[in-house]
Structures are given as C-alpha cells and as structure tokens.
C-alpha positions in Angstrom: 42.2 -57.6 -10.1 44.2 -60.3 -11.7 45.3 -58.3 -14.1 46.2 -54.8 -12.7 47.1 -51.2 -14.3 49.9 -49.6 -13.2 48.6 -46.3 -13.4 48.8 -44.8 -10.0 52.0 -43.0 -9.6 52.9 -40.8 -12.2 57.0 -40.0 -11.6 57.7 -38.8 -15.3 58.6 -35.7 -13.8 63.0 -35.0 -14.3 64.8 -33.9 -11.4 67.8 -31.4 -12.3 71.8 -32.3 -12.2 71.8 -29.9 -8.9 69.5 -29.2 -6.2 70.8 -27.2 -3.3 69.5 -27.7 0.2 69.9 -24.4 1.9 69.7 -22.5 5.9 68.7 -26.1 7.6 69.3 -27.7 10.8 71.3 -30.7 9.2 71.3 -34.1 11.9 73.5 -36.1 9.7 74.1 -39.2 11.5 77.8 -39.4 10.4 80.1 -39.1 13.2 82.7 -37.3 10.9 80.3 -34.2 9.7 78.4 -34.2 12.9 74.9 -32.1 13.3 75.2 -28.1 11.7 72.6 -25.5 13.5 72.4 -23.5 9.9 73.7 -25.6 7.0 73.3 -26.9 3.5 73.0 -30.1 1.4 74.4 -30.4 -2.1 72.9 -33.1 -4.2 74.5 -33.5 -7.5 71.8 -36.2 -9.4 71.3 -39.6 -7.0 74.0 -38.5 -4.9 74.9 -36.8 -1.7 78.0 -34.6 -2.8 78.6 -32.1 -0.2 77.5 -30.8 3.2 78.7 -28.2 5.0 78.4 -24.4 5.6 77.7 -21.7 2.4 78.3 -23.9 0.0 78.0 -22.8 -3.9 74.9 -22.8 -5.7 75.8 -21.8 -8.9 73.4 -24.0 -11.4 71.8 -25.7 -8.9 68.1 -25.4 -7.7 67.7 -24.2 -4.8 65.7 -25.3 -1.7 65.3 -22.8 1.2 65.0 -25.1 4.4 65.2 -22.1 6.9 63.4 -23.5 9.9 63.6 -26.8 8.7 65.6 -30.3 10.0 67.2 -32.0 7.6 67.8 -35.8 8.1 68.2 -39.2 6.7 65.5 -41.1 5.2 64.5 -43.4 8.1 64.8 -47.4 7.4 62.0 -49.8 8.4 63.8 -52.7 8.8 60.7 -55.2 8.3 57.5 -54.8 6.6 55.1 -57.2 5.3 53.8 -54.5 2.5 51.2 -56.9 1.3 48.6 -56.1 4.0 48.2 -52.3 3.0 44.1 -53.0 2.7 43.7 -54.8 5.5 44.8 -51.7 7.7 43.6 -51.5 11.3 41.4 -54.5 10.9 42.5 -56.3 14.0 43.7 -53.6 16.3 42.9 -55.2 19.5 45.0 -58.6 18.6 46.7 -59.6 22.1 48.7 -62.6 20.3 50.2 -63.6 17.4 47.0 -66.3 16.6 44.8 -62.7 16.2 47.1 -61.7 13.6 47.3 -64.8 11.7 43.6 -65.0 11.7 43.2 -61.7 10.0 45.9 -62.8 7.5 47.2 -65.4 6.9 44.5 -68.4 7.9 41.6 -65.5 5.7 41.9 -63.0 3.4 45.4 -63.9 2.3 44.3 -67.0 1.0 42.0 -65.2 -1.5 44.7 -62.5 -2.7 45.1 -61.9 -6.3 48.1 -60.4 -7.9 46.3 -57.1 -8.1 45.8 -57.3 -4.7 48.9 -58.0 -3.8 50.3 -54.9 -6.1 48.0 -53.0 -4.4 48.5 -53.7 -0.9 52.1 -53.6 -1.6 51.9 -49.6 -3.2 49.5 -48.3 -0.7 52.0 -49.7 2.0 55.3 -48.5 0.1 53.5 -44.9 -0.4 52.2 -44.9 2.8 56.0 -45.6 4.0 57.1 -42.4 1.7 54.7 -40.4 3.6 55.8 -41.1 7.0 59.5 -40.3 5.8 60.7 -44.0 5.7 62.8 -43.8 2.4 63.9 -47.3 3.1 62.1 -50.7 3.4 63.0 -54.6 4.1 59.7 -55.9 2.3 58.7 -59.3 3.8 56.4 -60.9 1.2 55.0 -64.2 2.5 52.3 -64.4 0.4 53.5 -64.9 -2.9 51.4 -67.4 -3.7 52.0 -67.6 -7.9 55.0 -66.1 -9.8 52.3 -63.7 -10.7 51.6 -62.7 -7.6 56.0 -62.2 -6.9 55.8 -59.8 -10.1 53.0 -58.0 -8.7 54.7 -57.1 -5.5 57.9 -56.0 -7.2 56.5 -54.1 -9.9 54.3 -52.0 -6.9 57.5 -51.4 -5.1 59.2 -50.3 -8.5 56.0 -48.1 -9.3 55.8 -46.1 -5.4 59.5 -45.1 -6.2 60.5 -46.1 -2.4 63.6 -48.1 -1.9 63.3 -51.3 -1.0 64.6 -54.8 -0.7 62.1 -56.9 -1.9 62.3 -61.2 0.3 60.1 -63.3 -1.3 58.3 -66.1 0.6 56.1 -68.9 0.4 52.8 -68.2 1.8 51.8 -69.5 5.6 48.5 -71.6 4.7 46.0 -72.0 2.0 46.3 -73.2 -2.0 49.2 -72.1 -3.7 52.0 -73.1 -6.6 54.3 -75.0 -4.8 56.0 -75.9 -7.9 57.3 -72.2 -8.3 59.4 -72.5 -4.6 62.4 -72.3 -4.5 63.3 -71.6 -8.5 61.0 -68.3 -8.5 63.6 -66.7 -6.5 66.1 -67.2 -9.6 63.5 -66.4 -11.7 62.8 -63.1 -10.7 66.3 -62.1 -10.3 66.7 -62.5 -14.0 63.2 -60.7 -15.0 63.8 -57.5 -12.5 67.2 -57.9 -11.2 70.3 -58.7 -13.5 71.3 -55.7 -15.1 69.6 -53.4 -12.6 72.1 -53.2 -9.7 71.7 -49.8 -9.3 67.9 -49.4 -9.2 66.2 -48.7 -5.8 64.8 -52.1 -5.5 66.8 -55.2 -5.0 65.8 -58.5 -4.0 66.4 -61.1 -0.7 64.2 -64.4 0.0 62.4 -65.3 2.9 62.8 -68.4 4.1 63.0 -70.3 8.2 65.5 -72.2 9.6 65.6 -74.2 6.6 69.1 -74.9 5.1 68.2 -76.2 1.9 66.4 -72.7 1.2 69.8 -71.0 2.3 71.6 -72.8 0.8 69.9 -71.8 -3.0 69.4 -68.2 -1.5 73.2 -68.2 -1.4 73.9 -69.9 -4.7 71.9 -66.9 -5.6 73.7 -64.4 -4.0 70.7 -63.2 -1.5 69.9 -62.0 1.9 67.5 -64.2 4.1 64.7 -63.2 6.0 63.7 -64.9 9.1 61.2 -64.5 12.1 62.9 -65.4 14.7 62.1 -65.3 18.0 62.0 -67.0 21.3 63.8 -69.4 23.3 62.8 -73.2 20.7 64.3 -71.2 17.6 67.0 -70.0 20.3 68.0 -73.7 20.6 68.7 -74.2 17.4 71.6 -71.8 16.8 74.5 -73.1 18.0 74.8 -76.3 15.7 73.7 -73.6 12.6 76.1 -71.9 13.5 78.8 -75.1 14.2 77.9 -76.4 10.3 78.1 -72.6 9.5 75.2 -71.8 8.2 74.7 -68.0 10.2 76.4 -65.1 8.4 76.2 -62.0 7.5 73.6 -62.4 4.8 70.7 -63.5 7.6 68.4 -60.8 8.8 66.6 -61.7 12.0 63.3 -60.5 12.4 62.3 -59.5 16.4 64.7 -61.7 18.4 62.7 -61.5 21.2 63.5 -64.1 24.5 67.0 -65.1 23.4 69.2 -66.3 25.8 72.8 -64.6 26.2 74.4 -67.4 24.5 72.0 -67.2 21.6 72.8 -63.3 21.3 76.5 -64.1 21.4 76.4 -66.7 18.3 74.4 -64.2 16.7 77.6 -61.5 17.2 80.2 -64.5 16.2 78.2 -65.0 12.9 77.7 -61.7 11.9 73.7 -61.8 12.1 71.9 -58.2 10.9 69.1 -57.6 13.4 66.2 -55.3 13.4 63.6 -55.0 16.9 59.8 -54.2 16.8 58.6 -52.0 19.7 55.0 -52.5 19.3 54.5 -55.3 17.6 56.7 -57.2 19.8 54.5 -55.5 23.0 51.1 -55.6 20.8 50.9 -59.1 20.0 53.1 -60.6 22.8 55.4 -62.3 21.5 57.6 -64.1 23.7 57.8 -61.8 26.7 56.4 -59.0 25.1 59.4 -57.0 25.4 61.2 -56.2 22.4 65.0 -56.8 22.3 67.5 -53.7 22.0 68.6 -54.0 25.3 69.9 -57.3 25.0 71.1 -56.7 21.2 73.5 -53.5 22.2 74.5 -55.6 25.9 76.1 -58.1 23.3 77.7 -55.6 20.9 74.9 -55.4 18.1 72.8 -52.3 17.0 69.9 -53.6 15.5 67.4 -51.3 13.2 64.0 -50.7 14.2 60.8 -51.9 11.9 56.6 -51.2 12.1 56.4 -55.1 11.1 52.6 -54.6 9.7 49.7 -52.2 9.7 46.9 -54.5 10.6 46.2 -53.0 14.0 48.7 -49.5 14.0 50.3 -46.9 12.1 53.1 -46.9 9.4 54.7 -44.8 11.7 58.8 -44.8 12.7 58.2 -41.6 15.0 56.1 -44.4 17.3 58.3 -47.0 17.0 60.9 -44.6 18.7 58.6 -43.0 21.6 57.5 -46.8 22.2 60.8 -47.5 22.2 62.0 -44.9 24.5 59.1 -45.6 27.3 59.2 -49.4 27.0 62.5 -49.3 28.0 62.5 -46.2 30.6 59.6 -48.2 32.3 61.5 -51.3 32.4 64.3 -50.0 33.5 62.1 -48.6 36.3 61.0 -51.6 37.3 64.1 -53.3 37.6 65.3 -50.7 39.8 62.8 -50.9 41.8 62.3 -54.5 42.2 65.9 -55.8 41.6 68.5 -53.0 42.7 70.2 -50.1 40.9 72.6 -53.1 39.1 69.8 -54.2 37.2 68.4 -51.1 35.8 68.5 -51.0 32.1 69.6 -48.4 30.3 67.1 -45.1 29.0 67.5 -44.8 25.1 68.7 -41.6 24.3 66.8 -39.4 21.5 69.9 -39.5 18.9 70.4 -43.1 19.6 66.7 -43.7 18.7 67.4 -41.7 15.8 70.3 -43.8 14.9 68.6 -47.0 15.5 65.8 -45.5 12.6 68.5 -44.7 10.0 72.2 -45.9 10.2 71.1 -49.1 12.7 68.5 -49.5 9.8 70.6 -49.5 6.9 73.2 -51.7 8.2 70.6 -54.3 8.8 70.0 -53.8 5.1 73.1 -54.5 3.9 72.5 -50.9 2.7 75.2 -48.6 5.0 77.1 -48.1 2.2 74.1 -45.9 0.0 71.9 -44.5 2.9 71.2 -44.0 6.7 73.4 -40.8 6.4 74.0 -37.8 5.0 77.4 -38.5 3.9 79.0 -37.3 0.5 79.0 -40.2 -2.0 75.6 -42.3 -0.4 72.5 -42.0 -2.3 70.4 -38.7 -1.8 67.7 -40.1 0.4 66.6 -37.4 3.3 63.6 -35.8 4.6 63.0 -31.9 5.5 60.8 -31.3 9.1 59.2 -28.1 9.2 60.5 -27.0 12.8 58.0 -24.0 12.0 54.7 -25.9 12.5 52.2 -25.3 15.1 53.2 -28.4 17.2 56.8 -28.2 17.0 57.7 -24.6 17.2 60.0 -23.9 19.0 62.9 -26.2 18.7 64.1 -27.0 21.9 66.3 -29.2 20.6 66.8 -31.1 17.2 66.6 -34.7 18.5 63.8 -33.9 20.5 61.9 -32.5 18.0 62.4 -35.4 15.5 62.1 -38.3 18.4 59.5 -36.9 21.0 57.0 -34.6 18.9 57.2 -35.0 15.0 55.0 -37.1 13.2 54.3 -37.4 9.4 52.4 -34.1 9.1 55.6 -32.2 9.7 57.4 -33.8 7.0 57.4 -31.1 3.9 60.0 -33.1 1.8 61.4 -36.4 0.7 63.7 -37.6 -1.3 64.9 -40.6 -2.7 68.1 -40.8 -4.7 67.7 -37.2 -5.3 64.3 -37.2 -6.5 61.5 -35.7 -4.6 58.5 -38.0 -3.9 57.5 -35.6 -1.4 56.9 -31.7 -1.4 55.2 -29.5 0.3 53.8 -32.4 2.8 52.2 -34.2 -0.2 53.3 -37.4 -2.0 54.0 -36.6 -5.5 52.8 -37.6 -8.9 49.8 -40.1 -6.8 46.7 -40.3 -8.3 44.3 -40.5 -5.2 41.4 -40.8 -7.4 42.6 -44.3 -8.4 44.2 -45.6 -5.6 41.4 -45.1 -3.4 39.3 -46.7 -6.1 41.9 -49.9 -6.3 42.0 -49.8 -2.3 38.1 -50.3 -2.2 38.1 -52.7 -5.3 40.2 -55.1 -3.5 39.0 -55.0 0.4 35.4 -55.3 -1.0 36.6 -58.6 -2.8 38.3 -59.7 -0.3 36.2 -59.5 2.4 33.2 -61.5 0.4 35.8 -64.1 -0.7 36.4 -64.7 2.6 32.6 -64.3 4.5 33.7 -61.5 6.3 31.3 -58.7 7.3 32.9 -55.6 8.1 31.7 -53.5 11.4 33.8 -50.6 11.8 33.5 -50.6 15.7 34.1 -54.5 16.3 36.0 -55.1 19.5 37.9 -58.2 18.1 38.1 -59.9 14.6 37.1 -63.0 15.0 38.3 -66.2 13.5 36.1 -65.8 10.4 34.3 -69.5 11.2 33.2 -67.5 14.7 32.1 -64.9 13.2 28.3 -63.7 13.5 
C-alpha cells in the first residue's frame, strides 16, 4: 500500500438547495434560540438558515424527525486518526510507555502512505458514525510528504470535517529533510484556494519556538501534548517572550499548577481534556483537567485521543466524565470537608463541553458547535424511539446518560447527509474491510508481531513470545 486507491467512499450523490428538518426535539446549544420540545431545522445548501417553530417548507425536502433529538455535530477535540488499524490492540495499557510501544516505538515505524490513508479514513468514518462531525486530527506520523498527502486526502475522501496538524513522527527512519517546509508545502497543494472546504490544516509541533514561529509565518494553529508539572514550568517565560496565544491548542493539561492555568487564560490558550485517556494511561495524576480549566475561567472541549485500547466514542467521554468527577468530588468531601468538594458536571454542560467547548478549541465557533442560523449545517438526529432510550425522560439525559452510536439515524455535515437511516453513506464495506486487513496483516509481519486476540498485555515487541 504505497500507492493507494481512493475508492472507498463514494459521495457523488447531490444534496438539494432545501432540506427541512421537521417535529424534533431541537437542543441547540445557542443560548439565544434555546432547546424547542417540537421544532424544525431549515438548511438552505451548507448552511443553517432558520430554526424555530412551523416553519415553511415550500421546495424543500423534508425530513420527519418526530421522536427524534436534534443536535450539533459533536467535536473531538484530539485525535491521532492514523491508528484506525491498530484498534483495541493494547487495551490494558496502564501508562503512557504501553501506548508508545504499540505505536510509536512498532508498527508506526513500518507505516506506508496507504496505511496511513487508511488508518486515517477508517478513524474519520468511524468518527461519522459515532456522530462526531468535527475532528482536531493529530498526525505524528508523517513520516514522508507522501505519507502527509495520504492523511489529508483520507480526511478529504471520509467527508468529515477536520483540521488536519501535521507532525514529525516520535521514533524510527524518516525524511527529516521535509520538516518544517512540508507544512508550507501542503498548504499550497490542498489548502490555498480552498478556505471553505471541510478540511483545513494546523501543525503539530512541542514547546519548540522555532516550529511556532514558521507555523505562524504560515498562519497555523499548533498542536501540543502538554501535560504535567516540567512542561508546567516552562510557561511563564513563553508566555514573558510571548510566544502563547490564541493559535496554541493544548492537548490534556493534566497536573498544572494554578499559576500555569492562569498564564494559559492571560494568553488566550484553546484547551481540550481527555476523560479516559487521561485515567487509562495515567498520565500525570490520572485525573483529567475540567475542573481546574473552568475554576480558572476556560471551557475546554473534550477529545477520545486514540482508539488503541477504547471506543471512538464522545457518549463515553461524557459519562466518564460525569463519574470521574462526581467520584472525586466524593472523595474530597469526605476526606477534606464540604469546601473542597468539586463540582458534579451537569448533563447540558457535558453536552456543551462536546460541541460549542469543542468548536471553540477549534478555532471553529464561528461554523459549528450550534445550531445557529448562518454556521455550517453540521447536526445529528437521535431516535428517542429506540428500544433503549424510549421514553425520554429528559433530552440531556437521553443524549448524555444512555445514547450511544446505534441511536444515531442521521448526520450531516455542511448539509450533506453522511449518515441515514443509522448507516454511513456512499462506504464501500467490501473494500475497506479488505484495505483494513491488507494493512494490519503487513504491519504486524513488518514488525514481528504475532497477533493473539485474548493477550492480556502487548508486549514490547522485543518481549514478545
């Protein structure tokens, strides 16, 4: 798979000038429309145009969403796509070393370009599936220019939004010689006169000024994992040369200190949290960071991270973080006094954190995380009518506490439905499966590893029996 066809996903199909979303139970996550028990959505082409009550459907086509919720796409904040085929490989990793060593220090050192295009698609349509309309795509494995196209061009082919941060990779052989111009490089292939298309591009680069500093000349977002209380020291002079902004994106900010959180306020730093990574691998304390983020005035989006030991699943990443916090909070109470309690996380705050928290980290508040006339038409429908959710108690309940990707009957991404009638559209399963298997079964013998379905740990392939 060095060379690759992109003949997956089939999306020749024409959406028409009106579609009419009709009878839902609208959660809009704008503070101005507000949530509507029995309402409808009007989508004229990419864009949200109206939503309200009876509204005219004269020319349009018409949805019925009786018993349905309508809602915004949901935003995964921080993905690193190119690990769809290594899915639940490692699920028993306890640190981040478990993780490396079933990525980074093995099979990532033997990815193609086809692999990476088709680790990126299976991740992006697996995203689509789950209802995440949105994702911050952290690509550090690019390990040729070919290998940068390939990612980008699976991204463009799953038709999910996405924001595309090109990295270096974290060990092996690569081209060196293609860091940092490549970022330039493929702004003028995929990106110059394209400022409207669904996927744009950022760079993904450490606390490394000199990379900033060409990701700026640029005009790019950066990417950073960040986390802990040695990266923590490093803020203030960053932020005294001024160097933080609102172009960085911090990835898990886990085990900051106050002051840390309060230069990333002053600087304008965009900040997404990872429930279960953060708790599966252990990072820093293990606890992941909204409490902290929102004590200091910052509403950070919420993100899966990777697949390699869970689910592409935003519905879990708000029920982990609902109980990781209640059970904190518990604790504190007990141990420390009522003072020290933290906070439980309501269900429409979760929510919010998933789409408008999302967004904003981003950059992208301005086109999604809302159904607000004018943003792009990117939303989901949740049949309210299924087995496991009927009745609807209430709407953030549902959505939060029991929905999961089986429920979700439609989505669409700047008006253009990728998913209908709880089935990704225009995906030819035949092929992907067969691209899936192509590229695990090279990988794996690239890299010596012997597959056993029920292995306890992955072991550091030189350990391995």
């Amino acid at each position: 798979m060095i060379h690759y066809q992109r003949n997956i996903v089939n999306h020749h199909s024409v959406s028409p000038p009106r579609t009419l979303i009709r009878n839902a139970t609208i959660l809009s996550m704008d503070e101005k429309i507000g949530n509507i028990e029995r309402g409808d959505i009007l989508i004229s082409g990419s864009t949200l145009s109206a939503v309200g009550e009876n509204l005219d459907d004269r020319g349009a086509r018409v949805i019925d969403a009786s018993n349905m919720i309508a809602m915004p796409g949901m935003v995964d904040s921080h993905r690193h796509s190119w690990e769809g085929q290594l899915r639940r490989i490692n699920p028993n990793a306890t640190c981040l070393d478990d993780y490396s060593n079933a990525t980074h220090f093995s099979f990532a050192r033997y990815y193609r370009p086809g692999d990476i295009y088709i680790g990126n698609l299976l991740t992006a349509l697996g995203a689509i599936d789950a209802g995440i309309t949105t994702i911050i795509d952290n690509s550090h494995n690019s390990r040729t220019a070919a290998h940068s196209d390939a990612a980008v061009e699976a991204l463009l082919d799953a038709g999910i939004r996405a924001i595309h941060a090109s990295g270096p990779p974290v060990s092996g052989d690569w081209d060196r010689g293609h860091w940092p111009g490549n970022w330039q490089r493929l702004q003028e292939k995929y990106f110059s006169n394209n400022a409207e298309g669904l996927v744009s591009l950022a760079v993904m680069a450490q606390l490394e000024p000199a990379l900033w500093a060409e990701a700026r000349r640029l005009g790019l977002p950066i990417v950073t994992e960040f986390f802990g209380a040695g990266m923590a020291s490093e803020l203030e002079a960053l932020h005294q040369q001024g160097l933080l902004g609102p172009d960085n994106i911090f990835n898990h900010c886990t085990a900051l200190p106050d002051e840390g959180w309060k230069i990333l306020r002053e600087a304008g730093v965009r900040v997404n949290v990872c429930p279960r990574s953060d708790a599966h691998y252990g990072i820093e304390n293990g606890m992941f960071a909204i409490e902290a983020a929102q004590r200091h005035g910052i509403n950070p989006g919420l993100s899966v991270d990777n697949e390699t030991s869970y689910s592409t699943d935003m519905f879990m990443e708000m029920r982990v973080a609902f109980y990781l916090q209640r059970a904190m909070g518990m604790h504190h109470q007990h141990c420390c006094g009522s003072a020290q309690a933290l906070k439980t996380l309501p269900a429409a705050q979760l929510l919010k954190a998933a789409t408008v928290d999302g967004a904003a980290c981003a950059g992208l508040q301005h086109k999604v995380g809302s159904l607000t006339p004018g943003k792009q038409a990117d939303l989901i429908l949740i049949n309210a009518a299924d087995l496991n959710l009927y009745p609807s108690g209430n709407a953030f309940g549902t959505v939060v506490h029991a929905a999961e990707r089986s429920n979700i009957h439609t989505v669409m991404i700047g008006g253009r439905i990728v998913k209908q009638d709880g089935r990704v559209v225009g995906v030819d399963s035949k092929r992907l499966r067969a691209a899936v298997d192509e590229s695990r079964e090279y990988l794996f013998a690239a890299a010596g590893y012997k597959p056993d379905l029920f292995a306890e740990n992955f072991l550091p392939l030189g350990q391995a029996n």
